[in-house]
C-alpha positions in Angstrom: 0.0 0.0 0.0 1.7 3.5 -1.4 0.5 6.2 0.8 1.3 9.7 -0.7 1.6 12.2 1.6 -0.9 15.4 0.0 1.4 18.8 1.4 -1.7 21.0 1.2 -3.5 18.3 3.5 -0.5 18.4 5.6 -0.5 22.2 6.1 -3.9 22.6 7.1 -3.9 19.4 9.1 -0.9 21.0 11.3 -2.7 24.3 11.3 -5.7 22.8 13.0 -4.0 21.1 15.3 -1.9 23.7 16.6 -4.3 26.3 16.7 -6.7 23.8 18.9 -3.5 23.8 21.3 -3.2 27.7 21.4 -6.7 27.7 21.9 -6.1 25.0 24.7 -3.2 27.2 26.2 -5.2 30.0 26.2 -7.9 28.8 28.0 -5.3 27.2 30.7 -3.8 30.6 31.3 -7.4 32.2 32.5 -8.0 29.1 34.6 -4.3 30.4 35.8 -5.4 33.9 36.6 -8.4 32.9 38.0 -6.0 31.2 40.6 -4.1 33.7 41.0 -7.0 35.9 42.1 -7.9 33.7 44.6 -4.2 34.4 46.2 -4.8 37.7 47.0 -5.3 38.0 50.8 -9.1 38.5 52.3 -10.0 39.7 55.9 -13.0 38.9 58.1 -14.2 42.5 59.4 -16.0 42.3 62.6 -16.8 39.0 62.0 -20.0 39.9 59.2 -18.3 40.7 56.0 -15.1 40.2 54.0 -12.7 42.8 52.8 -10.1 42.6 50.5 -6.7 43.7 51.1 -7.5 46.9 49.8 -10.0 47.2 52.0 -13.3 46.8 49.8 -16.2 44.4 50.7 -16.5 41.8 48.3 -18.5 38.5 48.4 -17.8 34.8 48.5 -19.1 31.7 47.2 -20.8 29.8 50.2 -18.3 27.1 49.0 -15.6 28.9 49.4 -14.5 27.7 53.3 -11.2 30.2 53.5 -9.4 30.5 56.9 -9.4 33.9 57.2 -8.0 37.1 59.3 -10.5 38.0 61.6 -10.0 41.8 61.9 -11.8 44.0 64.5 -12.9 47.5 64.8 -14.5 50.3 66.7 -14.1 52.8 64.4 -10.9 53.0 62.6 -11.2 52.5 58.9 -10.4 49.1 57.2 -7.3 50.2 55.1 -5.0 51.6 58.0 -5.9 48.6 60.1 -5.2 46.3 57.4 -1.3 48.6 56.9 -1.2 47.8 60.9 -1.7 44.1 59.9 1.5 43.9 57.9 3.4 45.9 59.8 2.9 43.9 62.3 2.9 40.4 60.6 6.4 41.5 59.2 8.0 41.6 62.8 5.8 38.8 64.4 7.5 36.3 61.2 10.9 36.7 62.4 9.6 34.3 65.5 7.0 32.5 63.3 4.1 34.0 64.7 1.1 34.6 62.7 -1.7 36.5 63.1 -5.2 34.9 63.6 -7.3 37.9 65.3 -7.0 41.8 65.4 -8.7 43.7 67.3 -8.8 47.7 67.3 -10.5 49.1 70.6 -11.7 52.6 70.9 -9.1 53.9 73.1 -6.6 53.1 70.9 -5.2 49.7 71.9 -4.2 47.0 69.7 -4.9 43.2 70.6 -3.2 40.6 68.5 -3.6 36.9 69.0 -2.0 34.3 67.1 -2.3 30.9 65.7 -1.1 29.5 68.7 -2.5 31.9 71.0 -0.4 34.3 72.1 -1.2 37.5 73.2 0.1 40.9 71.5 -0.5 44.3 72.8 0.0 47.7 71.0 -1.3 51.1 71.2 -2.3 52.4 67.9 -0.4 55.7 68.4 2.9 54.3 69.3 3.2 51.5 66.7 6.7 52.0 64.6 8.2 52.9 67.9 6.6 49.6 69.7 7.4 47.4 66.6 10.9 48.7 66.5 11.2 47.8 70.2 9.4 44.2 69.7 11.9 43.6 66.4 14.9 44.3 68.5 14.1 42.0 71.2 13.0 39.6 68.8 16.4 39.9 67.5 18.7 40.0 70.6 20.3 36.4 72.6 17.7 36.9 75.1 14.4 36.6 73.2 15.4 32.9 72.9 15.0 31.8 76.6 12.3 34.5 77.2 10.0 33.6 74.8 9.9 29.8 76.1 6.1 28.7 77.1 4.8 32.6 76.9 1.9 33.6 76.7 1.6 37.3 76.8 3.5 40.1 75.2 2.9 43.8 76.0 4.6 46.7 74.2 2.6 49.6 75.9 4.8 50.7 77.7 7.8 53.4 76.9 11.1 51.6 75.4 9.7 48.6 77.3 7.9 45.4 77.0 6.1 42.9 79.7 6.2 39.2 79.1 3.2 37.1 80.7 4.0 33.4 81.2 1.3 30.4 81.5 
């Protein structure tokens, strides 16, 4: 059996078939960036809605079981607690604490507790000079054998911090 090949089938038999993988591709890439949205970090506010990092209300699928940031407020806009937020995550990191709650009280204080519940305390007023303190002690030889089976930390005091033990 003599087969001949036919070179205009040939071209337009290629051309179909890559085209149906660009096609393919392309449809790949916005599953992609629909992934890529769904990176983008999202707050509970006072435990009713969800904010995005920008600090806009957006909605959720009821599928969508996310284990979120709980932020709380009496008063003080989303966006500058959410800057708190990563101020604050940045230091707690170089310990490997992450945030689970925030809470913002009226008079200015600001409670932290983290996924393995410790306790943070800032005042909202004094919080480059309080994070500058934490990050120093966070970096010095004694933070080590300090930290050991804590359970508190309080920054609200001048130049200082309080550790509370269990």
């Amino acid at each position: 059996m003599n087969i001949k090949l036919n070179p205009k089938i040939f071209f337009l038999f290629s051309f179909v078939l890559l085209s149906g993988f660009a096609i393919a591709s392309s449809i790949d890439g916005l599953n992609f960036k629909d992934s890529e949205l769904t990176k983008i970090p999202y707050f509970y506010l006072n435990d009713d809605e969800v904010i995005s990092q920008n600090g806009k209300s957006i909605l959720l699928n009821d599928n969508d079981s996310l284990s979120l940031v709980n932020l709380s407020t009496a008063g003080k806009e989303p966006l500058g607690l959410i800057s708190n937020y990563y101020a604050i995550q940045e230091v707690l990191l170089l310990k490997d604490l992450q945030i689970e709650e925030m809470e913002h009280k009226k008079f200015g204080q600001i409670k932290i507790q983290t996924t393995n519940k410790k306790f943070i305390k800032f005042q909202d007023f004094q919080l480059p000079d309080q994070l500058r303190t934490l990050k120093l002690f966070f970096q010095s030889k004694d933070s080590q054998n300090l930290l050991k089976n804590f359970k508190t930390i309080d920054l609200r005091h001048k130049d200082k911090l309080a550790i509370g033990y269990y």
